[in-house]
SEDO-384394 format. One line per 5 residues: their letters; for each residue y, z, x of N, C-alpha, C. Coordinates in steps of 0.02 Angstrom, whole numbers. Layout:
SEDO-384394
A> Y/Z/X/Y/Z/X/Y/Z/X; ...;
//
This chain:
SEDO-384394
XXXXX> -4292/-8851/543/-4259/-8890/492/-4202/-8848/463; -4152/-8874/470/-4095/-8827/450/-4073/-8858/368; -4020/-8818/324/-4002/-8863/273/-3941/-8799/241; -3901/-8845/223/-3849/-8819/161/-3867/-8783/103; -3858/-8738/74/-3880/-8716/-5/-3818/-8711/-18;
XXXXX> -3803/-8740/-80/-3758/-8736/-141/-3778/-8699/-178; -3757/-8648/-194/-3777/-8586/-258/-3720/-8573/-323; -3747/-8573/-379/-3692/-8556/-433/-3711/-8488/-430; -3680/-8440/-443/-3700/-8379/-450/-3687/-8340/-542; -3688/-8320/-571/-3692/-8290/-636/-3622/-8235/-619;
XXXXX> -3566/-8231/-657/-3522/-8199/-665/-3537/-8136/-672; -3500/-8097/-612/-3509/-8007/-626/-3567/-7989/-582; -3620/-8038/-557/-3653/-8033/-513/-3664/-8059/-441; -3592/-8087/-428/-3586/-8126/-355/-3599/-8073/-327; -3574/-8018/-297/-3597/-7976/-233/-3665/-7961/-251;
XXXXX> -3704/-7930/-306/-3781/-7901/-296/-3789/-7952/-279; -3798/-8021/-295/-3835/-8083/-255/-3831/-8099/-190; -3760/-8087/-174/-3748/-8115/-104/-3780/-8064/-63; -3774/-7992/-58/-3789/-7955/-32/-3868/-7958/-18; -3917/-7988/-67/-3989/-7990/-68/-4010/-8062/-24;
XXXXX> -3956/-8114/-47/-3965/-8184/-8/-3958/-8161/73; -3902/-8108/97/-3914/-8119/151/-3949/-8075/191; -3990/-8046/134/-4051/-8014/174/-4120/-8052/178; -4118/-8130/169/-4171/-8159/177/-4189/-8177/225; -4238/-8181/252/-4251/-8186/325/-4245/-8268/308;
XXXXX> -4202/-8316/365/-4210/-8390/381/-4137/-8393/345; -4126/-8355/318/-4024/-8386/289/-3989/-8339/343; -3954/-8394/369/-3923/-8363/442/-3844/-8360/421; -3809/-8373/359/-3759/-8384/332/-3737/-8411/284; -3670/-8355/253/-3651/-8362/168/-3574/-8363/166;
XXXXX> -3570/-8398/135/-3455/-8407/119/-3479/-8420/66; -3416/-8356/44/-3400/-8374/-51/-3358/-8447/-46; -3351/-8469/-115/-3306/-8515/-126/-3290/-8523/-164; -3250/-8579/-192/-3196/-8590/-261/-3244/-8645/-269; -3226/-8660/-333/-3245/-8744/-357/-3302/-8748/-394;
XXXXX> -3355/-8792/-422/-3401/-8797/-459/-3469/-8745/-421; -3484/-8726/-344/-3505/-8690/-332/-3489/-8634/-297; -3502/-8576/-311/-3505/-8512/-301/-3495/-8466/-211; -3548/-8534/-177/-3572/-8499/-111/-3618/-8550/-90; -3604/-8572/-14/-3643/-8612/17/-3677/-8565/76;
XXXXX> -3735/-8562/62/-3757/-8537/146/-3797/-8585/199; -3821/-8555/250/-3857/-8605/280/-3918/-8580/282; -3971/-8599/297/-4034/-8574/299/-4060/-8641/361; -4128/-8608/361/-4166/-8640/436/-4259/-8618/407; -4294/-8673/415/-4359/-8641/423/-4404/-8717/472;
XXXXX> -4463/-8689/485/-4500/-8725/530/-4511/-8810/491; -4527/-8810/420/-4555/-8846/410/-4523/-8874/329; -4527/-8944/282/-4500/-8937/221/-4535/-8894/172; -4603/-8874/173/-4623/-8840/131/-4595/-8754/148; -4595/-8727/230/-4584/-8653/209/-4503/-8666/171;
XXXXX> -4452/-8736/195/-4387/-8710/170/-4399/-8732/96; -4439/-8768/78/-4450/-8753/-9/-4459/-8680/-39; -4502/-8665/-23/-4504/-8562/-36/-4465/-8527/-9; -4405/-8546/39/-4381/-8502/51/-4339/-8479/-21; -4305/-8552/-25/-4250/-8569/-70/-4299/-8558/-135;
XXXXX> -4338/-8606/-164/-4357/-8583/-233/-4386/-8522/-230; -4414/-8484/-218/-4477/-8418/-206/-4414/-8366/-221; -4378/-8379/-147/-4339/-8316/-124/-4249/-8302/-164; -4227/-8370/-137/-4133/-8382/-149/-4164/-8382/-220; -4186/-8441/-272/-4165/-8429/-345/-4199/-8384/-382;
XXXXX> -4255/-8342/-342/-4283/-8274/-368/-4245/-8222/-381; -4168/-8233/-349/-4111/-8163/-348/-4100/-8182/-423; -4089/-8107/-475/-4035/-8112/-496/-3976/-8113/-506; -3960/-8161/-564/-3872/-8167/-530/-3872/-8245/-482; -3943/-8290/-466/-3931/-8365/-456/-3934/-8387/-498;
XXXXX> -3882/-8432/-525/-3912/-8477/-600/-3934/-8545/-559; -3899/-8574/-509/-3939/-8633/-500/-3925/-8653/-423; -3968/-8693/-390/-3937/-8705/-309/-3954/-8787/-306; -3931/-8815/-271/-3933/-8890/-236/-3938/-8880/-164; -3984/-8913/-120/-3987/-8899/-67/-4008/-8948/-18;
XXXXX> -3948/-8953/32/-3935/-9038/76/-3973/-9027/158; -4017/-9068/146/-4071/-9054/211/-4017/-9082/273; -4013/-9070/326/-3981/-9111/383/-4034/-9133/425; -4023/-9188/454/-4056/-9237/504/-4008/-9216/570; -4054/-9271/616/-4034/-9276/687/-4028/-9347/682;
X> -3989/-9396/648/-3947/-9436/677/-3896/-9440/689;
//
């Protein structure tokens, strides 16, 4: 199951975060960005519950995430 994360990140702390996000095992990729969010990465896990913990447990456990939205993709 693959999916988008939208991350706001907390000012003054974008790199400690990013640097920790992309040591999570299952986020295979991170671009900063402009605009209402911070950094989209991608992430991947087997099933919707491990990518629930990945993202709540792990991504908004960093400090320095204030908040994420995160867009599941399908196969149609």
């Amino acid at each position: 199951m693959k999916s988008f994360v939208l991350c706001k990140l907390i000012a003054g702390l974008e790199q400690k975060a990013i640097s920790q996000i992309r040591a999570i095992k299952g986020v295979n990729d991170v671009h900063l960005t402009f605009g209402h969010w911070d950094a989209i990465l991608t992430a991947e896990a087997d099933t919707i519950d491990k990518l629930s913990g990945l993202i709540v447990r792990e991504v908004r456990g960093i400090h320095g995430v204030q908040s994420t939205e995160t867009l599941v993709t399908t196969n149609l």
